[in-house]
C-alpha positions in Angstrom: 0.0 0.0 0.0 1.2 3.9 -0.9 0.9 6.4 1.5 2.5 8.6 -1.0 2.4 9.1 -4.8 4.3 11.7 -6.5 4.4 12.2 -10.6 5.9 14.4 -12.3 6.0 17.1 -9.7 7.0 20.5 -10.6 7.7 23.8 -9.2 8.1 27.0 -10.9 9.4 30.5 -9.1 9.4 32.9 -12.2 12.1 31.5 -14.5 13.5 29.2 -11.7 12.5 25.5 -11.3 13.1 24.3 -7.9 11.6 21.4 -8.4 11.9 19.7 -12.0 9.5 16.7 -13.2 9.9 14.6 -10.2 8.5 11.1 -9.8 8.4 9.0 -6.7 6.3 6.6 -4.4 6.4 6.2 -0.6 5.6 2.7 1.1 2.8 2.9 4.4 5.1 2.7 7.5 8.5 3.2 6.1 11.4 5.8 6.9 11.3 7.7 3.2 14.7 9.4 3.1 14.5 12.6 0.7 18.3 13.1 0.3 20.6 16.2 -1.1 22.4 19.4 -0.3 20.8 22.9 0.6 19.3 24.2 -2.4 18.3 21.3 -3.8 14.8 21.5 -3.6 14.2 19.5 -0.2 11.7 21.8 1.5 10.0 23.1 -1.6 8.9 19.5 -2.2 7.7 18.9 1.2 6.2 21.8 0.9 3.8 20.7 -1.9 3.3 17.4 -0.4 2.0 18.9 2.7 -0.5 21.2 0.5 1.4 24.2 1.7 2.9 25.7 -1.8 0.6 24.6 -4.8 3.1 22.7 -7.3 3.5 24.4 -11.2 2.9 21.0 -12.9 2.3 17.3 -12.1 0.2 15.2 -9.3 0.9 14.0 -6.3 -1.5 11.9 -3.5 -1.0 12.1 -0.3 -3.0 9.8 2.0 -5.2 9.2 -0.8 -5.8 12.8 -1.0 -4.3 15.4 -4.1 -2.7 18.0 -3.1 -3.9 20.4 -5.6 -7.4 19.9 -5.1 -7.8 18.5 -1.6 -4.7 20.3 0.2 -7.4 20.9 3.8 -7.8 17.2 3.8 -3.8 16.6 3.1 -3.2 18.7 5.9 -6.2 16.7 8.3 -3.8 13.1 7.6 -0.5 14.5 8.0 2.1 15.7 11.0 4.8 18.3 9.9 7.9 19.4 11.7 9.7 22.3 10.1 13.9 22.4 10.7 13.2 26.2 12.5 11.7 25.5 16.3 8.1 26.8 15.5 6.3 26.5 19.0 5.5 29.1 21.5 8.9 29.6 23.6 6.9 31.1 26.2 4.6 28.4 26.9 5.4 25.6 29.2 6.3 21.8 27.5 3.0 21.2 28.7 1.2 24.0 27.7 2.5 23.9 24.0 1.0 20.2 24.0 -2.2 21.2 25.3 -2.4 24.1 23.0 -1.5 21.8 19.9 -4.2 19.3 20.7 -7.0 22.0 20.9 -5.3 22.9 17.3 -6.0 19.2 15.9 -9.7 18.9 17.3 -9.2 16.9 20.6 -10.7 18.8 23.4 -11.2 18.9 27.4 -12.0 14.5 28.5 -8.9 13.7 25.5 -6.4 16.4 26.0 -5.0 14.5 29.7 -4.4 11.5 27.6 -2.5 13.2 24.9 -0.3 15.1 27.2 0.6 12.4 28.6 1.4 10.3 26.0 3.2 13.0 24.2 5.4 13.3 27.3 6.2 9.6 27.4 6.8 9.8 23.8 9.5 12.3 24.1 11.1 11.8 27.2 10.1 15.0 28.7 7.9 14.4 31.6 10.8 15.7 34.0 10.4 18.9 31.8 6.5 19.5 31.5 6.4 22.5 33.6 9.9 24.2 31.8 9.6 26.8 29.5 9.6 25.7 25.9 12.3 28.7 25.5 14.9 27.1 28.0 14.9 23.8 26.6 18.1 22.7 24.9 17.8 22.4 21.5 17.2 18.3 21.0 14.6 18.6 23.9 12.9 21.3 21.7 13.3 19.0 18.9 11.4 16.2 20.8 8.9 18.5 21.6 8.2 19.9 18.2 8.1 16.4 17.1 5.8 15.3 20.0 3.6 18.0 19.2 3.2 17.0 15.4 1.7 14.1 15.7 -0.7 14.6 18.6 -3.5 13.6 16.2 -2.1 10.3 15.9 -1.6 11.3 11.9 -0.6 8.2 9.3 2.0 10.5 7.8 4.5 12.8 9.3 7.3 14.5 7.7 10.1 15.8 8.9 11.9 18.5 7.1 15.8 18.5 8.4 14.3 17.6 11.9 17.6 17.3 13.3 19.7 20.5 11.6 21.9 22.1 14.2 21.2 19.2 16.7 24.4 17.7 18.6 25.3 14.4 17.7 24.1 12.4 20.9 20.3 14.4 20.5 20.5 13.2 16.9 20.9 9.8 17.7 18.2 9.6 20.0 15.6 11.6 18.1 16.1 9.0 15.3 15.5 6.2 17.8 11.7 7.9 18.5 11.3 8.3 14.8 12.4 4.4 14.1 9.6 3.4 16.5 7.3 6.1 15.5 7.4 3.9 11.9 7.2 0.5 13.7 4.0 1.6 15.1 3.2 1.9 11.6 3.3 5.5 11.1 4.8 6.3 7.5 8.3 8.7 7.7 8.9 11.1 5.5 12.2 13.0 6.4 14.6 15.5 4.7 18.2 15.7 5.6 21.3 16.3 4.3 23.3 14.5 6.6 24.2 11.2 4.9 24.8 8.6 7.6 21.1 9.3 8.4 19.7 8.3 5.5 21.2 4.7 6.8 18.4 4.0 9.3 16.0 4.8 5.8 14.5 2.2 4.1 14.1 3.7 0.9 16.4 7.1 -0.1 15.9 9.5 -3.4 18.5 11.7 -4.0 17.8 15.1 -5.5 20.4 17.4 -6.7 19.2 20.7 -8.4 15.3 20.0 -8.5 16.1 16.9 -9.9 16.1 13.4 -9.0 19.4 11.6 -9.5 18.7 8.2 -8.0 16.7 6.2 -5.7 17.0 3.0 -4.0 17.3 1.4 -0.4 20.5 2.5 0.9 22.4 -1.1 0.3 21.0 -0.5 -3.4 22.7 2.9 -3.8 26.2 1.9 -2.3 26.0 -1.3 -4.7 24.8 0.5 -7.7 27.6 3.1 -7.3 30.4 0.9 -5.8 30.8 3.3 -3.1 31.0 2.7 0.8 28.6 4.8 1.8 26.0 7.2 0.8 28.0 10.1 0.1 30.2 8.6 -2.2 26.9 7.2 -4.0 25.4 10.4 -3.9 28.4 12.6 -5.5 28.7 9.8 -8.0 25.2 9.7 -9.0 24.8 13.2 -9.3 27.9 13.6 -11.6 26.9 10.8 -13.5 23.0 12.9 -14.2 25.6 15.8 -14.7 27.0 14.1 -17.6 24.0 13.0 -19.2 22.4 16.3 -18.5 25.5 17.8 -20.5 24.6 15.6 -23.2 21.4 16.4 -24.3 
């Protein structure tokens, strides 16, 4: 089953294309790695899928929904966590929860329950009553993550969740993302750090609007004869380069 469809997905700003004829589908309950350097059309994509930014040209479906014509019910199915800390730095860990589920539809009898399964979730029960503001940044991470999915959505993405995060936090916020997905929740995650795209299970790589390759991450390194992911990706991308040259 596809949680995501995308064909031929295109975005125009005046004469630039960020996002060139791009074709790809997304497995329910996988970690979908969208791979590539700043610039390369990452967030403009997620953007579209999450019916923010109307795409030029092409389709896509998005927990069954299009996100030209139906972008309020893409929005309904679908978590999103933006790289920038987006929640109210002046509210409590708590509070921002609370305020989040009021924002989804859950009210008064089902907000104790989300709290506090949000708080398991994230490892910030011991924080609850701190100010969003004075969290370090992976704890604000965790929160912003917790609060994305307090609607229990299918889909969540995750647009370079982990940018400007230490190490250490980085680890662990991809261990509540790999069980996130085997709870059956379907991953959708933007980064440009390659050794993340490891814990993926399927990885596109996109290099100037345009997709250079995809794969699972063993298929990439194979395909390529490189070691790991970065080699794959600088080789696939010269190799589009060349045959981009060509035409």
């Amino acid at each position: 089953m596809l949680a995501v469809t995308v064909e031929n997905l295109t975005r125009k700003f005046g004469k630039f294309t960020a996002v060139d004829n791009v074709s790809f589908e997304v497995n329910r309950g996988e970690i979908f790695g969208f791979l590539g350097p700043n610039g390369a059309g990452k967030s403009t994509t997620i953007r579209m899928l999450c019916g923010i930014l109307a795409p030029s040209s092409g389709k896509a479906l998005v927990a069954g929904y299009d996100i030209g014509k139906q972008p309020d019910m893409v929005k309904q199915n679908i978590g999103y966590m933006s790289q920038k800390f987006s929640l109210y730095e002046d509210l409590s860990v708590a509070e921002n929860i609370e305020f989040y589920a009021g924002i989804y539809g859950i009210r008064n009898f089902g907000v104790p329950e989300v709290k506090k399964r949000i708080l398991a979730l994230s490892h910030l029960s011991e924080q609850e009553k701190m100010l969003a503001g004075e969290l370090p940044t992976g704890l604000k991470q965790r929160l912003a993550l917790g609060c994305s999915i307090v609607h229990r959505p299918p889909i969540l993405f995750l647009d370079e969740p982990t940018s400007g995060v230490d190490p250490i936090s980085r680890r662990q916020f991809w261990e509540l993302i790999r069980g996130l997905s085997q709870s059956g929740t379907t991953i959708f995650v933007t980064t440009h750090f390659m050794d993340e795209a490891e814990y993926c299970n399927h990885i596109v790589f996109i290099a100037g609007g345009k997709l250079v390759n995809l794969g699972t991450p063993t298929e990439l390194k194979q395909q390529s004869g490189q070691a790991n992911l970065e080699g794959a990706f600088i080789y696939f991308s010269k190799k589009a380069q060349e045959q981009q040259s060509k035409v």
